[in-house]
N, C-alpha and C positions, 0 to 999 in steps of 0.2 A: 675157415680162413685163419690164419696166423702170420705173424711177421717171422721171418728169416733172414734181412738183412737191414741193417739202416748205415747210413751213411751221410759224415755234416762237416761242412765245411765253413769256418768263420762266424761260428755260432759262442754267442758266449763264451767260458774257457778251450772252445775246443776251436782251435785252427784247423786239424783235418784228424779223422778219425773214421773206423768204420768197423762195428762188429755185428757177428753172426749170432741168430738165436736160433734153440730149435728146442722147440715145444714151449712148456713153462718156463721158467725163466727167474734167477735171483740175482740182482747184481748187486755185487759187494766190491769193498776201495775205500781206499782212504778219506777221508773229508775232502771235499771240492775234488773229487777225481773223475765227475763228469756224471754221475749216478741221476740228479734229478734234471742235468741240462739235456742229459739222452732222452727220458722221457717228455720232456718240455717239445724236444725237436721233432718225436713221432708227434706229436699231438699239432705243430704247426704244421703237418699234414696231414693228420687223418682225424683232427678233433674237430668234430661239425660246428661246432661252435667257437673254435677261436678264432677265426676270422674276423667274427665279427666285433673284436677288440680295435679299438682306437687308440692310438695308432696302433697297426699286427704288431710292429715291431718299434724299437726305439736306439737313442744312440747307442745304450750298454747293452743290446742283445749282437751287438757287432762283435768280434774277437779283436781284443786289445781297444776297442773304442774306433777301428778304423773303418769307414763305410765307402770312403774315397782316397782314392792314389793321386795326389797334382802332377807328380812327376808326370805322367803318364795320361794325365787326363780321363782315368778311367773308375769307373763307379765300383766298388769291392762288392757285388752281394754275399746275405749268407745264403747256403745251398745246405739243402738236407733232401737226400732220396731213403725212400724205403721200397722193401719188394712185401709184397705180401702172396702166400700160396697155399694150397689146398683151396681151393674157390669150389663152393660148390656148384651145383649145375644152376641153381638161378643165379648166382653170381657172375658162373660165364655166361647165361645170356644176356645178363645187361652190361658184361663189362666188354662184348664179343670183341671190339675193335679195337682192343687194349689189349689182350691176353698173350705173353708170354711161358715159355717153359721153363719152370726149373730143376735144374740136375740137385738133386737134396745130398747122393755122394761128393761130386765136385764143390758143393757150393756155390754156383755160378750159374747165370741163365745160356742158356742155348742161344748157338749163333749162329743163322744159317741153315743149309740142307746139313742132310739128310731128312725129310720130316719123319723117316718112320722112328728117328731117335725120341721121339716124344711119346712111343709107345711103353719105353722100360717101365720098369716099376718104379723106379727111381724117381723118374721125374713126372711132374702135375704141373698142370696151368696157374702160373703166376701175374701178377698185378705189379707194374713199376708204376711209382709216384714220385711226384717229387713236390719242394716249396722251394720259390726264391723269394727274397725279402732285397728292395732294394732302395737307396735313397733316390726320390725323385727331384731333380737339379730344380727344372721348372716350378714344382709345384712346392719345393724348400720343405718335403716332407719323407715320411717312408710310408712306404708299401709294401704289397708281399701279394704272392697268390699260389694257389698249388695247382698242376695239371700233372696229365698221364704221359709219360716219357715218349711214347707211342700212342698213333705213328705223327712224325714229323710232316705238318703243313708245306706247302708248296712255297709258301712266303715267311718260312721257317719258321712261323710260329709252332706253338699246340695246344691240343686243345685244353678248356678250363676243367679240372675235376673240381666237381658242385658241392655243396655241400647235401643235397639229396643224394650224388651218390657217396660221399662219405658215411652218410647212416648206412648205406648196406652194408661197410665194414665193419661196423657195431663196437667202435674203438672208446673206449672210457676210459679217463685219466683222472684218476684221485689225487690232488696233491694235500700231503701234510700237514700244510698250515692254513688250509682252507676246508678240510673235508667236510668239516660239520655245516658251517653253512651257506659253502653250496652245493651240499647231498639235500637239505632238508628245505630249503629253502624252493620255491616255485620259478627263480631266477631262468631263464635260456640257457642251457643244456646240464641243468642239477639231474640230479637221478629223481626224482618227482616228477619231472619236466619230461625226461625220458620216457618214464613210464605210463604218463597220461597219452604223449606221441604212444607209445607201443599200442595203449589200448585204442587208441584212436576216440578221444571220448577230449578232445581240447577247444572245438568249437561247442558244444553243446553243455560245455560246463562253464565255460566262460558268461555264456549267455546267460545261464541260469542263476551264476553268479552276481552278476551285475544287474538283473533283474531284482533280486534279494536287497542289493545296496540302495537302489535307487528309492525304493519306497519302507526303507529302514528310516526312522527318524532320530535325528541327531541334533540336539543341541538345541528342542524348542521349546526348553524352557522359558518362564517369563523372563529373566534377565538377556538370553541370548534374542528372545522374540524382537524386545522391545530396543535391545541394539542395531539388528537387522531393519525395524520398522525405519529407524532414525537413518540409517545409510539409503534407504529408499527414498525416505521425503528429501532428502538432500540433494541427491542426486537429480531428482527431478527439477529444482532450481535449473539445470545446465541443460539435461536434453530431455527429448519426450518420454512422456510416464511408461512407454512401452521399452525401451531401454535399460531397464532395472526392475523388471518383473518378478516380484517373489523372487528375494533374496533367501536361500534357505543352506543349511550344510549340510554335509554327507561329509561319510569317512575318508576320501580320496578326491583323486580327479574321477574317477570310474573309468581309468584306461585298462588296457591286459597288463601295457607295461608299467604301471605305477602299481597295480595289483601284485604282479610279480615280488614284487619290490616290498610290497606292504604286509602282504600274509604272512605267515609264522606260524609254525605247530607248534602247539603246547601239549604237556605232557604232566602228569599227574606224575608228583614228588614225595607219595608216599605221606606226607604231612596232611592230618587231618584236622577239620573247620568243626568247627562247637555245632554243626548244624549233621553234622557225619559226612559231608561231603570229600572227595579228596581234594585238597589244594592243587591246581595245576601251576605249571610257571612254562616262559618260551624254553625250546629244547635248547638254546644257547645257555642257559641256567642249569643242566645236566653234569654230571660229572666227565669229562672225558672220557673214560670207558663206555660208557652207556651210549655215548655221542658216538661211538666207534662200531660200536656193534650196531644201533640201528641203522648205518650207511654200510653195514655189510649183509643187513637183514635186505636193503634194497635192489642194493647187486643182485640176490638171492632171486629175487623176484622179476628183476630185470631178465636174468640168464634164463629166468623159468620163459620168461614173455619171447624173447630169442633166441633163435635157432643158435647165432654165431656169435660169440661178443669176444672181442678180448679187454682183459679187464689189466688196465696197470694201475700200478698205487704204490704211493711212499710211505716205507715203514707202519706198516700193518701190526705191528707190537705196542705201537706207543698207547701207554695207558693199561694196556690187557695184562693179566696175570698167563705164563705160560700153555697153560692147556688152553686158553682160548685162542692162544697165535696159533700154538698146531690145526685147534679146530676150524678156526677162519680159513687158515693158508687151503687144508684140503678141503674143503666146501666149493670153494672159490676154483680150486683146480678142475673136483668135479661136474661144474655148471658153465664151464667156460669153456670156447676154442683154447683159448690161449690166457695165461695169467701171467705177468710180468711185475713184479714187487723190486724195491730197492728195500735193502735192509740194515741192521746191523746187530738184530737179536739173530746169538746160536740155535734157540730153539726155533726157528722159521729155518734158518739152514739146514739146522736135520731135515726136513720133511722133503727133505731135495737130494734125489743122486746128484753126486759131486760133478757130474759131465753139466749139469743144470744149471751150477752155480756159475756166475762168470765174473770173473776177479776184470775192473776197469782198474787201466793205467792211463795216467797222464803227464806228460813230460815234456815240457816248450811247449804245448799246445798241441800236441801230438796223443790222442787216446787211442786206448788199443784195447781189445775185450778178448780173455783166454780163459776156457772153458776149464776147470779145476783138474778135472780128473777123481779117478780113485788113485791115492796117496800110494808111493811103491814100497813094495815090500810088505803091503796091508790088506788079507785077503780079504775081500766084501764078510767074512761072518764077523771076524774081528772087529771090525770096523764098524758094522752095523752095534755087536755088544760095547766094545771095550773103545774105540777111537774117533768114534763121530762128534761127540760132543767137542774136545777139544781140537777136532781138528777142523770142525767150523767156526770154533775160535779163533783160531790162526788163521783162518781164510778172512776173518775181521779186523785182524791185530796188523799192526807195520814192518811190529818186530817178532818173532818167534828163533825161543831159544832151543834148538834143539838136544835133550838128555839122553843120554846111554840106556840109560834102564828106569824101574821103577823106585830105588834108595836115590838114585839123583833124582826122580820128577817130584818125591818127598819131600826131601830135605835141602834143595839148591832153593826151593820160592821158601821154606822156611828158615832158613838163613836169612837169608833178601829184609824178611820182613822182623826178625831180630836185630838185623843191623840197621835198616833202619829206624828203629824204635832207638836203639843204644846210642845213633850218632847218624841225626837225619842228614847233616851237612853233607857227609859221603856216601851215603847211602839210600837206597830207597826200596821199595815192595816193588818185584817185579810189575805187579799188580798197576802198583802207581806210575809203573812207568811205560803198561803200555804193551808190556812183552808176553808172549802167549807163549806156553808150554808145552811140548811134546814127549812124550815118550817111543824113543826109537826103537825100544824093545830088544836090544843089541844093537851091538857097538858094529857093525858090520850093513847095519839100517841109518849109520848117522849119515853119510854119505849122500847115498839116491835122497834119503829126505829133506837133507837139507838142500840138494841141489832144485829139487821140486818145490822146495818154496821159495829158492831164490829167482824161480823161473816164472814166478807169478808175480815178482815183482819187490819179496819180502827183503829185508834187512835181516839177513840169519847168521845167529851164533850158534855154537856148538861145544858141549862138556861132555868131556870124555876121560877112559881109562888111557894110560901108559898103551900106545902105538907102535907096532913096524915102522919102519920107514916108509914101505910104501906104501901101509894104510894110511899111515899120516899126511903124507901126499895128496892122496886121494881124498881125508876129508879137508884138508887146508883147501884144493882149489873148487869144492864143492860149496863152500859156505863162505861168508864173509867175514867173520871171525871166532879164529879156532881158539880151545884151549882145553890142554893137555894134561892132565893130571901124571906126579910123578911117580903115582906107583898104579898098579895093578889092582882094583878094587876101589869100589868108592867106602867102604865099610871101615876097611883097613886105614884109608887115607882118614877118614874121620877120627878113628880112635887113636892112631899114631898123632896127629896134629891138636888135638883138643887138649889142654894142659890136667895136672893129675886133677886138683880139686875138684873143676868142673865135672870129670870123669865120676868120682865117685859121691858128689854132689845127685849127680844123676844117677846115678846104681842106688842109691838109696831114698830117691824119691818113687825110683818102680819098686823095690820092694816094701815101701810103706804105703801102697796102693795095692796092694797084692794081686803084683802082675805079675812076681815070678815064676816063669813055670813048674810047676812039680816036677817034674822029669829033672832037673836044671837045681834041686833041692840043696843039694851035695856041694853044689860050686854057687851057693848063694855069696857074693863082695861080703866082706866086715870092713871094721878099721884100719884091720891089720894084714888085711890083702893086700902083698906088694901091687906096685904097676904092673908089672907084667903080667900077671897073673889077673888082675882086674879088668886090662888087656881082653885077655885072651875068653876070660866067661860072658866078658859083654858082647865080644867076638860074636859065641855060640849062640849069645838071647837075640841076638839081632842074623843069625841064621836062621832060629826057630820063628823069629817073628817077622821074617821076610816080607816087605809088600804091607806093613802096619804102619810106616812108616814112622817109625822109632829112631831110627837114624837123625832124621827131621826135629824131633820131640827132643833128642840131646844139642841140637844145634839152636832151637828156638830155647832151652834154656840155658845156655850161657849169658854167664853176670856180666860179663864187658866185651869189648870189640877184639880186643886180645885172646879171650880165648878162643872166639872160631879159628879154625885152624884156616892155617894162610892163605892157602890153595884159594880155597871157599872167600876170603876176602879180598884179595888179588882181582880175583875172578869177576866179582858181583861188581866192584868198584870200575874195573874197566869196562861193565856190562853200562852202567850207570854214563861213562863218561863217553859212550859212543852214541846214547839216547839224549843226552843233558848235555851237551860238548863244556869241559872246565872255561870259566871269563877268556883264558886267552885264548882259546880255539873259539870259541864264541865271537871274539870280537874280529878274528881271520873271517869267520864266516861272513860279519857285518860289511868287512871291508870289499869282499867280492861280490856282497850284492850291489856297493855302491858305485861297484865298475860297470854293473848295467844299466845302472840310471840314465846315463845319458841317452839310452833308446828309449828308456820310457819316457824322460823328458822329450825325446824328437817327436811325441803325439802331441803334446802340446802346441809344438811350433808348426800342426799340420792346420790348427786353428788360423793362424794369421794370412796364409794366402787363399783362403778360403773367404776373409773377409772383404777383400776386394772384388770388386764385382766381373770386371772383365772373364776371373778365371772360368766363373760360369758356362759360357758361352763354350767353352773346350768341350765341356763335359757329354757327353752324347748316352739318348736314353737309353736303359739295362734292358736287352732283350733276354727275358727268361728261358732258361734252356738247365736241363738236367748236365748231375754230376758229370765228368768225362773221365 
């Protein structure tokens, strides 16, 4: 079983939205682009356990805060459906009454005859679900519940999906800021709690537990004995001596659910006792890393205990040194139906063909999820040696600057971060600002690639050689801002624009490292090499040394902001002020947000007729019914 589709409407920041998955699964986006509210929304339908949260829902899981319309007199729910398919065969038998087809080419369920179309190979039996959350008028509260879209009752209802059969979908959701403890914790639906369910061993250990507690003595010391005596004689003053029978303590109430609540794993901290014991302390007192890997040790064990699990989780890097995200992410893939992570480490993105990855957009409330691709112009060997890493950067960055070759993806961020050091006011490290790096690898690849990342959503620039017309054409309306170097060469352009001193500042810092090459012996710079001629031998060491990025090395060391050649600071500065807009495009910006406030203020004023009571009585109760 795996999800293929979900779908939400008026959920948190997401007014209406709906993306496709297929197979594992990484979603990547900018900050608040909808990444952990997506998985929040599978989970208010397929997590066995949130339900039973009080209240399911609240004012701020509304989109915009709105749960009712007065105009209208009509209650807003939020709505989220999911499809789930590959159902295995005990899954279609207890899901029989429910089972759809889905077409995995089309992306869509089948409607209607033909039935023999449900034979291709294409398409398998699917599961539609859905949750509606809604405010209840009468009862001045919210609610929610999930059913099966299918089939529709005769008195339009449908029916309830249980949370019994939400475990057959074996749906687990990790979040971020809770993993630790409630993976480790004996809470209702921790991964502990799972896998006691799996083994089926939770009444018989409860018993056994609470048996243990009950004739544990606690607290009967002389001091607490002879406190206890004295609440007993006291007591008896008022009512009969059988009333206050052996007062004694114990560790709890002795219920499951204050049990839950109470246990705690402890864990040996490597710190040893004068007796040789190891010190243990609770696993909340573990480093974060250790906290992380033991709730992926659990997974492990879950997925072993389960035929079908799909496992989702936020940020599976945080805390891990990189070979363990790799190692987690494929563990996790191989013991699972289905793995779904939100990320925003590049090495979890490697471990995923780019079709995997799905870049979330969000816009007025509007989310949209588009599968990355393999990058054009990029044949998969290349990519796997030479372009994966930074081009699952750029699937994480906002902004990606795309470069002509390898002397620009050098020496433009080594600039950046000269100039900013020289004069932070104007300048900054691409780094610090945000902006991801590509190498087009030709000037004839700035084009498709940049159009490919504009189409994901990216903010993309582009640095390039002296252009046609109509290539230049072609990459102006590909990118969002171009910029065109005036000569042919980024080598050229560097040694032409770099003032002399710099120049030979630098030719005499490589050969007092002895980097010159022997071959290059003959045309070693002196003092008394003209320009031109100093020119033209740097020319050839920065031929021979192609790809070393030496070009970069004489740009990071110039003395002042003046000597980077102009091109290069032109460049970097308008790169700067389309990420940082200067105070007065800043404060244009300020003023058009101020021209929407007055929608945001009309939620305010949706407060006041709601306080009267009459409106009430308009309002008519939310009958739940799947997306349309």
């Amino acid at each position: 079983m795996h999800l293929v589709r979900v779908r939400v409407r008026n959920f948190r920041g997401i007014a209406d939205g709906e993306v496709l998955l297929d197979g594992h699964t990484v979603f990547v986006g900018d900050n608040n682009a909808g990444k952990s509210t997506l998985l929040e929304a599978v989970d208010l339908v397929l997590g066995p356990e949130r339900l039973h949260r009080r209240p399911v829902v609240d004012e701020h899981d509304f989109y915009a805060g709105r749960y009712v319309d007065p105009a209208n007199a009509e209650v807003i729910p939020i709505q989220v459906e999911v499809i789930v398919a590959g159902l295995s065969e005990e899954q279609q038998r207890h899901f029989r009454e429910h089972v759809e087809w889905w077409d995995a080419n089309a992306k869509t369920l089948l409607e209607g005859p033909p039935p023999e179309g449900t034979d291709a190979e294409h398409v398998g039996p699917a599961m539609r679900v859905f949750f509606n959350g809604w405010y209840d008028v009468n009862e001045d509260d919210f609610t929610g519940d999930t059913y099966y879209a299918i089939p529709k009752m005769a008195d339009g209802s449908y029916v309830r999906f249980s949370t019994t059969d939400k475990r057959k979908c074996g749906f687990l959701y990790l979040r971020t800021l809770r993993t630790g403890a409630r993976a480790l914790s004996l809470e209702r639906g921790s991964l502990l709690d799972v896998i006691l369910r799996l083994k089926e061993t939770h009444l018989r250990m409860w018993e056994d537990l609470l048996d243990q507690l009950r004739a544990l003595p606690v607290g009967e010391g002389k001091e607490i004995g002879e406190l206890l005596a004295s609440v007993q004689d006291a007591v008896r003053h008022y009512v009969p001596s059988d009333w206050a029978e052996q007062p004694h303590m114990r560790v709890s109430d002795l219920t499951r659910d204050m049990l839950r609540r109470t246990l705690t794993v402890f864990m040996g901290t490597g710190a040893m006792r004068s007796d040789g014991s190891i010190y243990a302390a609770p696993y909340q007192h573990q480093g974060t890393g250790t906290i992380n890997t033991l709730v992926l040790a659990l997974l492990s064990i879950i997925a072993e205990l389960k035929q079908s699990v799909i496992f989702a989780m936020e940020e599976p890097e945080i805390a891990l040194p990189p070979h363990t995200q790799k190692r987690i992410i494929n563990s996790l893939r191989q013991k699972s139906a289905q793995a779904i992570f939100t990320s925003h480490s590049p090495y979890v993105l490697e471990e995923f063909d780019p079709g995997q990855v799905v870049v979330l957009k969000r816009a007025a409330g509007m989310m949209t999820g588009l599968p990355a691709a393999y990058p054009p112009a990029v044949k998969p060997k290349i990519y796997r040696t030479e372009f994966r890493a930074r081009f699952c950067e750029a699937l994480l960055a906002r902004y990606v600057l795309v470069l002509e070759g390898r002397t620009e993806f050098d020496a433009i961020p080594a600039a950046a971060r000269r100039l900013g050091d020289l004069d932070p006011k104007r300048f900054k490290s691409l780094e610090n600002l945000g902006v991801a790096i590509i190498d087009a690898r030709g000037e004839t690849n700035v084009a498709p690639l940049g159009a490919f990342f504009r189409s994901l959503g990216k903010v993309v620039f582009a640095v390039f050689d002296k252009q046609s017309p109509a290539a230049l054409a072609q990459i102006v309306a590909a990118v969002d801002h171009a910029y065109e170097s005036a000569t042919k060469g980024f080598e050229n352009l560097v040694l032409q624009g770099t003032p002399e001193a710099a120049l030979r500042a630098y030719a005499d810092t490589v050969i007092a490292a002895g980097d010159w090459p022997p071959h290059l012996a003959a045309k070693t710079p002196t003092a008394a090499t003209p320009l031109a001629e100093l020119q033209g031998m740097l020319s050839q060491y920065f031929g021979w040394a192609k790809g070393g990025g030496d070009a970069g090395d004489l740009l990071a060391s110039c003395p002042t902001v003046d000597d980077v050649p102009e091109y290069v600071r032109i460049t970097l500065a308008a790169i700067k002020d389309v990420v940082e807009p200067p105070p007065a495009e800043a404060a244009a910006v300020a003023a058009q947000g101020v021209a929407v406030a007055p929608e945001v203020g009309g939620l305010a004023a949706l407060a006041e007729p709601l306080l009267q009571a009459p409106i009430y009585a308009k309002f008519q109760p939310h009958p739940p019914k799947p997306l349309e």
